[in-house]
N, C-alpha and C positions, 0 to 999 in steps of 0.2 A: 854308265847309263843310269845308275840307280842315285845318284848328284844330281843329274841332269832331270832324272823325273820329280825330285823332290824339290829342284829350284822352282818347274815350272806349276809345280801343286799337285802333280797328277796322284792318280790313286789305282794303279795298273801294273803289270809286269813289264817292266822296262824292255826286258826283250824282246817279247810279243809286240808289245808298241811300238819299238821305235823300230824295227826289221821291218814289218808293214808297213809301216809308213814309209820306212825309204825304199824296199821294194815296188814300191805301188809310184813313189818318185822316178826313180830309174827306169820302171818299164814306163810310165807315159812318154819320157822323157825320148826313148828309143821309138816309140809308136809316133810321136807327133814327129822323127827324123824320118824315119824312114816305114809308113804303115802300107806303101804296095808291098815292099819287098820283105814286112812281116805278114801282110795277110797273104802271098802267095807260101810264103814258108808253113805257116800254118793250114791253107787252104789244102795244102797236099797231102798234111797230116791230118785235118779232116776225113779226106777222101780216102786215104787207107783205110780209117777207124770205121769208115760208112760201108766201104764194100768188104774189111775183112771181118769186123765185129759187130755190123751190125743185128745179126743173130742174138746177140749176148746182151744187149742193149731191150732187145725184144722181150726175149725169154726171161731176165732178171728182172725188168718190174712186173711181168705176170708171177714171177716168185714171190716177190714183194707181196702181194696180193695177197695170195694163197696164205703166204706164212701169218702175217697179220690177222686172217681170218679166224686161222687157226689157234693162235695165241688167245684171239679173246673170247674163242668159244671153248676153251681150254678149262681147267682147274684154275689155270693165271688167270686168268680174266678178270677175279676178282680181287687181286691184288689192288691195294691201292698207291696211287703214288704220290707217298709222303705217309706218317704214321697213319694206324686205324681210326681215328680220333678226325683225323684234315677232312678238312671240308672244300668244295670249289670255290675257288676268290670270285671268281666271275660267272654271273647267272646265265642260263644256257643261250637266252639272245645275243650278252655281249660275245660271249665268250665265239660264237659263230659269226657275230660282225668282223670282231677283230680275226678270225681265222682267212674268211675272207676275203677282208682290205686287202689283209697282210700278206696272200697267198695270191690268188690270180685272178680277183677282181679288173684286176689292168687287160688281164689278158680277153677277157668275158666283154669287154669295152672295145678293142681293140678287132676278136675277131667272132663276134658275134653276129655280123652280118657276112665279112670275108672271107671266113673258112668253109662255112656250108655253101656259097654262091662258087668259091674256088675251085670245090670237090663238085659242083654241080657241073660247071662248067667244062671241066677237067676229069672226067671222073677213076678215082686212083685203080680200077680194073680195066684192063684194055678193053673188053669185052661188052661195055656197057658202052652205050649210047648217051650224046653227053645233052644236056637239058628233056630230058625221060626220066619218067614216073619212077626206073628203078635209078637210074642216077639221082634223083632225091631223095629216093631214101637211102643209098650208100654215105650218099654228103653228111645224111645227120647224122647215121650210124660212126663216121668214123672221126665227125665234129665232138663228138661226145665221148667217142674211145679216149680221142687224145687228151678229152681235158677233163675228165671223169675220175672214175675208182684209180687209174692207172697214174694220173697225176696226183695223185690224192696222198698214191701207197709211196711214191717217191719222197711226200714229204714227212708222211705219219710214221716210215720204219726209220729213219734218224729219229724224229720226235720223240718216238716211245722210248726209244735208247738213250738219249739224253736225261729223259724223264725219271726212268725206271734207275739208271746209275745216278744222279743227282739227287734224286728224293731218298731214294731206298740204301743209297753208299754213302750219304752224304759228302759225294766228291763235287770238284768246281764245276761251275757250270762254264766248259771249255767242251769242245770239239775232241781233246783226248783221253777225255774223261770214260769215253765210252766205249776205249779200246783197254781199260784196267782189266779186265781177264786175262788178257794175253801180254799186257806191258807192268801189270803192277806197279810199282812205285816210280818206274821209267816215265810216266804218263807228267810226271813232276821235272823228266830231264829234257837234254836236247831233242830226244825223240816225238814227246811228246809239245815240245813249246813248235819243235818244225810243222807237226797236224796244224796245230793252232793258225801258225801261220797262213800253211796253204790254206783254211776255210776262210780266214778272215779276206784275203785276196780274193779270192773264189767270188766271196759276195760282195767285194767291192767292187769288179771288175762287171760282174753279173747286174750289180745295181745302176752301175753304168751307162749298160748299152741300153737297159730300158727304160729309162730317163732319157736317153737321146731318140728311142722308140717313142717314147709317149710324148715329147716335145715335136715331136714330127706332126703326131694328129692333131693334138693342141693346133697348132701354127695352121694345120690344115683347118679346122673347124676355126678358127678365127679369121682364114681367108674365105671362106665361104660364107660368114655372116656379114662380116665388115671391112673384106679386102686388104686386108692386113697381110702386107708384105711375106710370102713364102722366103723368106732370107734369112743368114745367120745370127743377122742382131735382134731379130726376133725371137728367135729359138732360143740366143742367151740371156732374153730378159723373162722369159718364160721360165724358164730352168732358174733364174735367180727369184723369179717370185714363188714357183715350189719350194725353190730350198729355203727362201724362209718362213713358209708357212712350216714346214718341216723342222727347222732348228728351233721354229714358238711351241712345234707339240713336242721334240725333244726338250726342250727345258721344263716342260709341265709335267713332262713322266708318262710312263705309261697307263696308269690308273686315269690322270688328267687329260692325257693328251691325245694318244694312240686311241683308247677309249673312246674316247668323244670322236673323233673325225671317223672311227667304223661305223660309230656305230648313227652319225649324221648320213653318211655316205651311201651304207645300206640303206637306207630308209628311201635317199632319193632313187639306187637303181632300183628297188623294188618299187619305189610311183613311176620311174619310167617302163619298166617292164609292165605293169597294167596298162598305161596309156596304152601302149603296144597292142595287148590285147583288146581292150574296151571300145578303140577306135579303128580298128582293123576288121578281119575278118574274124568276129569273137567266135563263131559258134563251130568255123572251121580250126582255129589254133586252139579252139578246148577238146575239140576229136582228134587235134595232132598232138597235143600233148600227152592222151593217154596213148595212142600208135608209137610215139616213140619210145615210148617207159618198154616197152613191146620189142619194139624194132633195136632198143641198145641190150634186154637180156636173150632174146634168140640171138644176137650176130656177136655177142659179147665175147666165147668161147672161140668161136672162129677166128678173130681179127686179135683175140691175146695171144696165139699161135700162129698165125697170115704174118711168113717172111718173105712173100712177093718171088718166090724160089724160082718161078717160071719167066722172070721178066725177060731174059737176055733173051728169048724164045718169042715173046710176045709183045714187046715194044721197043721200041729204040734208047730206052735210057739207061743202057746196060747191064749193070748185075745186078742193081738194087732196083731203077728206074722209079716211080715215083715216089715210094714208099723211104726211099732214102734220102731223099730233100724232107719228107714231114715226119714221118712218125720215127727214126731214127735219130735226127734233127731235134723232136722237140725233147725226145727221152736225155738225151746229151746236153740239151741245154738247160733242162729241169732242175736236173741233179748239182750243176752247179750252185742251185740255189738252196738245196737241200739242208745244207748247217745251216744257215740263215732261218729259211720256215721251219727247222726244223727246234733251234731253242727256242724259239719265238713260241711256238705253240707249246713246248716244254713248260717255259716260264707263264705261259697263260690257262695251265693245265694241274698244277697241283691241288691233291685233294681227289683229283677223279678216280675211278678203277680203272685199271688196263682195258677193258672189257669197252665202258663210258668214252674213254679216249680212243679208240679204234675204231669202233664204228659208228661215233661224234667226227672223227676227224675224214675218215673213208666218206660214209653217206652221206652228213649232212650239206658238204658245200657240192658232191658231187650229184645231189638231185635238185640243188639250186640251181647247178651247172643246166643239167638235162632240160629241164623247164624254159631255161632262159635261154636256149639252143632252137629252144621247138618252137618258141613264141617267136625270137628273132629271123630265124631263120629258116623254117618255113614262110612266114610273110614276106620276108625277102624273095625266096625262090617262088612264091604266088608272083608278086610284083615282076618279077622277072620273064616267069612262062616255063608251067610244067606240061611238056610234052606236047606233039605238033599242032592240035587242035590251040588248044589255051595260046598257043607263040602265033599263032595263024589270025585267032584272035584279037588280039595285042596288034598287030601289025608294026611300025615303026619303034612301037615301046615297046617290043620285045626284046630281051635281053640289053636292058639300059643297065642292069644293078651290073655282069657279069663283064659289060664294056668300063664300066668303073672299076670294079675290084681292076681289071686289066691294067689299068692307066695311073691307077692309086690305092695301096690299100688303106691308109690311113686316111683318106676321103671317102671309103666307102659306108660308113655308118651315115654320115651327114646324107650322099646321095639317097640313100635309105630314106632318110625323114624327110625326106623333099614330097614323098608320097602322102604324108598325114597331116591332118589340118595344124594349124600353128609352128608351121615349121622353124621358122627363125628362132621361139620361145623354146621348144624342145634342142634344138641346136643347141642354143648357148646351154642349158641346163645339161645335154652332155659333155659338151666341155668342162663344164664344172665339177661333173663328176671325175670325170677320166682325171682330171686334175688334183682331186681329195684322192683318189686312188695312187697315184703318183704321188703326194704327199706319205701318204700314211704309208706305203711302201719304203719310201724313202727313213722315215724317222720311224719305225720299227727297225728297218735294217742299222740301222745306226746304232742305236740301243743293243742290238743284240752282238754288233761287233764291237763295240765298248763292256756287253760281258765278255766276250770272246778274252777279253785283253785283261777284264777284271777277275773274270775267274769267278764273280759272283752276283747275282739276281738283284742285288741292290745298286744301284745308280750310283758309276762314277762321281765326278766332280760334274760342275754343269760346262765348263768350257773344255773338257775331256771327251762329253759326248757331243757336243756342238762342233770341234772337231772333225769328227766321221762324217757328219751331216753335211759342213763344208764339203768335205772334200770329196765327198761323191758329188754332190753340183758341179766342182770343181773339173772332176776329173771329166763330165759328161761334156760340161760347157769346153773346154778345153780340146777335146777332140773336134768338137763339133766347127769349132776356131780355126783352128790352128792343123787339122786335117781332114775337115770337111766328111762326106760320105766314105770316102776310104778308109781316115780311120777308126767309125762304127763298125764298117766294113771288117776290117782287118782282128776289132777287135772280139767281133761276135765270132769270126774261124776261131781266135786265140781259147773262148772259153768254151767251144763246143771242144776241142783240143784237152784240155784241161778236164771236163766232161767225164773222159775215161777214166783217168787216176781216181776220181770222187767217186766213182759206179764203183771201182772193185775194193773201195773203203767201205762205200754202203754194203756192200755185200759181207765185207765184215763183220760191219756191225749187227746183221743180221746171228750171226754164227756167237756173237760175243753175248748179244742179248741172250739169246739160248742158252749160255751157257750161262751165265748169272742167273736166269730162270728156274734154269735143272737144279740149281743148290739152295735153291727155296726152299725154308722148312716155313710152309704153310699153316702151320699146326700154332708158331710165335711170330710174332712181330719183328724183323731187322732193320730197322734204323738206327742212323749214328752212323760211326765207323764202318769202313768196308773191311768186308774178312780177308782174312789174310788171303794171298794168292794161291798157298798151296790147298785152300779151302775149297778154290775153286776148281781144282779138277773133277773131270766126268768121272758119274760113278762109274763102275763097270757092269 
């Protein structure tokens, strides 16, 4: 293998490389033969993970939380990562665009209008009444749980571990770099090239399905402007003009590339998030905006411990019942992404203190989050009809937004703008975003699995990361071909599946960072070399 990476120019660990690569070959390969009789395989290993762990799944990112909180209002906190001297490469706007893009601006596009109109609709306690005053506020309550602090802590406790062993150990910037407490120099063998592995899969598999997720709205907001065929040769010319705006900002770098499209990108959702506001009902979503700042820290506590314990008792959807289709559901499917945002924000984070990077990376996109939750989706559920007077009002347009989410979610933002003046102009302008979002997702993920393989923050060769970039379009477009809805289908069971082994690595790394922490001597500087391993045992 090491002939073979020098013929073709590469600047990578041949193992890492070429094992991903051909695993990532072989499973498509099996998923485009056979993706029912893999997604019921995996669908059932789903279903165990949901009704027997999903407890664990709960309970571990409200740890996450906690421990992060504590760490940076700790003595650590002021640790910096990289020498005393580093300074942050990137000023506080960029560095929060690119966290952004990078992180779950897709998701913020995608269910901005659908998840609080879902929970409205729907509401996740048997006991509420569904389109009422309290049903909307559980909707934002628990719109905001899932993609808040708690989303936040899934990607900042890999980050900081990355962070903190790469700057301060000066180890590779890899996935097993930040199990050296407990593997020491193994993190160089098969042990550690096998971590490497599974994250690089993890996030290619991950960056996948949501690229066939966001080619779905796409296609939907292009039929809704200009009648553009809901069909699959649309979906893969969409997926082929992301992936190359994606492989122009992978060749440009990160500094050039990634950079620029965050931080274009933020610029336009925050002008669509004012329209929202300015042309709506401004003076009611700026009193909803402060109710829910409100409404997410009283129910915060509650809903980090709400494991739906009484469902078999009180609705029909068994032992988890709804809480195990969404918020079990999205904590499994997060994590898979967790190496990915997780060196991403790493490598866009030296220079900071532990302190700067924790709650930079916890509060700042999670009260962009909150904000752009309350604007969207309070208007929405106005639009809709909050409780029986306002729906009585409404008459035939009552409940039009909650009869869309129903029919389409990936059409529901567009039914949204159908409400505000300029609609077809704001349409295509969300498409455009949802699409730089999807870009820039895509060529950060790429970049950071070309470190994965390089083991180092400087940039492969350029057709080494252009590579990765392909072959996520490839792998999305390819499914979407060659096995249609099933095997998205199949392959979103396989990585909530995959889900678990990543949680109880995260949760490692949680115990590993601790322990690199406790042998801080605060007093000098450690950089360079990592200490030797017997160094790192707890004192007593």
């Amino acid at each position: 293998m090491d002939a073979l990476a020098r013929k073709l120019g590469l600047r990578t660990d041949p193992t890492i490389f070429f094992t991903s690569a051909g695993i990532m070959i072989l499973f498509l390969v099996a998923l485009l033969i056979a993706p029912d009789a893999i997604g019921a395989a995996f669908g059932a290993g789903r279903e165990w993970i949901v009704t027997n762990l999903g407890w664990f799944f709960i309970l571990g990112v409200t740890t996450w939380v906690a421990f992060l909180l504590w760490v940076a209002m700790s003595r650590y906190g002021a640790i910096r990562l990289g020498g005393n001297d580093a300074k942050p490469t990137y000023t506080n706007v960029s560095w929060f665009a690119m966290l952004f893009a990078g992180g779950i601006g897709t998701v913020l596009m995608f269910w901005g209008v659908a998840e609080p109109i879902s929970h409205f609709a729907n509401p996740p306690r048997s006991d509420v009444e569904p389109f009422s005053v309290t049903a909307a506020d559980d909707a934002m309550s628990f719109a905001i749980y899932h993609l808040g602090l708690h989303t936040w802590a899934i990607f900042a406790m890999p980050g900081l571990a990355f962070a903190y062993f790469i700057y301060r150990y000066n180890l590779p910037m890899r996935f097993s770099s930040v199990f050296y407490p407990f593997l020491g120099e193994r993190i160089y063998g098969p042990i550690g090239k096998s971590l490497d592995i599974f994250a690089i899969l993890g996030t290619l598999f991950g960056v996948a399905v949501s690229i066939g997720l966001g080619t779905q709205q796409i296609n939907a907001g292009l039929t809704e402007l200009w009648g553009v065929p809901d069909a699959v040769i649309t979906k893969v010319l969409i997926i082929a003009v992301l992936t190359t705006v994606a492989v122009g900002s992978i060749v440009a770098g990160l500094d050039s590339g990634v950079k620029l499209l965050s931080n274009i990108n933020i610029g336009m959702a925050v002008g669509l998030l004012l329209f929202v506001l300015f042309t709506g009902s401004t003076v009611f979503l700026l009193r909803a905006v402060v109710e829910t700042f409100g409404l997410y820290i009283t129910n915060l506590l509650p809903m980090a411990f709400w494991n739906d314990t009484l469902a078999r008792y009180s609705s029909e959807g068994g032992a988890w019942g709804w809480q195990g289709s969404w918020t079990v559901f999205y904590w499994a499917w997060t994590v898979t992404w967790s190496p990915f945002i997780g060196i991403f924000v790493a490598r866009i984070s030296r220079g900071r203190t532990i302190r700067e990077f924790v709650l930079g990376v916890l509060f700042a996109p999670s009260i962009f989050t909150l904000v752009w939750f309350a604007i969207f989706g309070w208007s929405a559920m106005e639009i809709d009809g909050i409780g029986p007077a306002a729906r009585a009002a409404l008459g035939d347009q009552a409940g039009v937004l909650s009869a869309a989410v129903a029919e389409s979610i990936p059409l529901a933002m567009f039914a949204f703008f159908d409400n505000f003046p300029a609609a077809t102009l704001i349409k295509g302008l969300a498409v455009v975003i949802v699409a730089i979002f999807f870009a820039t997702s895509s060529d950060s993920a790429s970049l950071v699995v070309d470190m994965l393989c390089t083991g180092s923050a400087d940039p492969g060769p350029w057709h080494q990361r252009v590579f990765w970039g392909v072959s996520e379009g490839m792998l999305a477009a390819m499914l979407i071909v060659l096995a249609g809805d099933a095997g998205l289908t199949a392959l979103q069971q396989v990585i909530t599946v995959v889900g678990l082994p990543m949680f109880i690595l995260v949760f490692i790394m949680m115990f590993s960072l601790y322990r690199g922490l406790s042998q801080e001597d605060l007093s000098e500087v450690r950089v360079g070399s990592p200490p030797r391993q017997e160094e790192l045992k707890p004192e007593d």
